[in-house]
C-alpha positions in Angstrom: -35.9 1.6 9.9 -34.4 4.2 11.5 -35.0 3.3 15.0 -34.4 -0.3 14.4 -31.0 0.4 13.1 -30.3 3.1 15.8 -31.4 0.7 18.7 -29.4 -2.2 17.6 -26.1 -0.1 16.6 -26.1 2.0 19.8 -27.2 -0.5 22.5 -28.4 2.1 24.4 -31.0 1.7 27.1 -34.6 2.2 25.5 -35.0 5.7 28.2 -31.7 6.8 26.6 -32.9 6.1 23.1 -36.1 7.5 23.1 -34.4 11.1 24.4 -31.9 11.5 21.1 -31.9 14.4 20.4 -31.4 15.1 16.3 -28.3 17.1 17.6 -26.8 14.1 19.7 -26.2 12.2 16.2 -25.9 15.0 13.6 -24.0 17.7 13.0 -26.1 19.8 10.1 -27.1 17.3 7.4 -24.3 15.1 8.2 -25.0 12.2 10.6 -21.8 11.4 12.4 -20.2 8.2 12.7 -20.0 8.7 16.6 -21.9 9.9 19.2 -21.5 10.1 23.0 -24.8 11.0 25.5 -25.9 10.6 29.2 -27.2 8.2 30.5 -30.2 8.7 32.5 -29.9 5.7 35.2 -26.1 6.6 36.1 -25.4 10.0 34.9 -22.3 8.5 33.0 -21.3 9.6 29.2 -21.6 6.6 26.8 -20.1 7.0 23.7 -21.3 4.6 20.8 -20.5 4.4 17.3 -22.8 4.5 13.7 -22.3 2.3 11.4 -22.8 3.2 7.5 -26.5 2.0 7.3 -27.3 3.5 10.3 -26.3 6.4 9.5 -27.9 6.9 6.5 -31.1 5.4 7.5 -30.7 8.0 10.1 -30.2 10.8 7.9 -32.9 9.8 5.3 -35.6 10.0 8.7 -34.2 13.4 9.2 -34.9 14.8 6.2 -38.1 12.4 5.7 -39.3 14.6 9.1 -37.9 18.0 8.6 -36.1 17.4 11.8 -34.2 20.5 13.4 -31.3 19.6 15.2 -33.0 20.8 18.6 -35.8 18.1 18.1 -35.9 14.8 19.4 -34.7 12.2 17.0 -37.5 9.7 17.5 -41.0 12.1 18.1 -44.4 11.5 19.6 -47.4 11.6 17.6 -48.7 13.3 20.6 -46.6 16.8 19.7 -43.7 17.6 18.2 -41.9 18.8 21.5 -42.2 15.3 23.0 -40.1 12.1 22.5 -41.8 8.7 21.9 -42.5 6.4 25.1 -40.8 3.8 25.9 -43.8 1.6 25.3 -44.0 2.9 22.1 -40.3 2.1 21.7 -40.5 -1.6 22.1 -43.5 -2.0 20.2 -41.9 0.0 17.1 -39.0 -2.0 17.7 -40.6 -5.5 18.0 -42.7 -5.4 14.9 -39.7 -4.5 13.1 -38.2 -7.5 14.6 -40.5 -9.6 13.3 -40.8 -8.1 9.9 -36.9 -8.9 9.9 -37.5 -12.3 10.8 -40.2 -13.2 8.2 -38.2 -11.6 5.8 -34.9 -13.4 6.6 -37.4 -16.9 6.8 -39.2 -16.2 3.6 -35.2 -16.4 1.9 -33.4 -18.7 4.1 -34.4 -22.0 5.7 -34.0 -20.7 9.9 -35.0 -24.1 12.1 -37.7 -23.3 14.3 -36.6 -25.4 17.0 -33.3 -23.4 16.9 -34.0 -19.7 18.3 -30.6 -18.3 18.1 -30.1 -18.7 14.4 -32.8 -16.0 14.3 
């Protein structure tokens, strides 16, 4: 849930995602509400803010992982010293979407022949 909240909160650009660092977003156990990193395409600072339930969605992954805060936010199954992929990104992200989706369908009526309700 983490991620999910994180991606669509930040808008950042899945390459700049993935490469959070624990540090980028939290300053000991507290997450801050605002956070500013590189991106990697332009070199530019982009600042973005956290909303309430990112935050502590973000915190409760942090302590869930015994993150320091010079690990990556998001890490790979592969080691510990390694982000995610971006692959592995979009497919975390997408199945959230649709968990989202049949959880908002299974309460609400959403027309299928309207996509933009969803």
């Amino acid at each position: 849930m983490a991620l999910f909240n994180m991606a669509l909160n930040s808008k950042l650009r899945d390459c700049n995602l993935v490469k959070l660092k624990v540090s980028d977003v939290a300053y000991g156990q507290t997450v801050s509400g605002r956070a500013t990193v590189l991106q990697q395409q332009t070199g530019s600072p982009v600042q973005f803010e956290l909303t309430k339930g990112t935050r502590e969605a973000v915190a409760a992954w942090i302590n869930m992982a015994h993150l320091r805060s010079s690990d990556y936010l998001f890490q790979s199954r592969v080691g510990s010293s390694r982000h995610i992929s971006t692959r592995q990104y979009n497919r975390i992200f997408m199945d959230e979407l649709r968990s989202w989706v049949l959880m908002k369908r299974s309460t609400v009526r959403i027309p299928c022949a309207e996509p933009s309700h969803i």
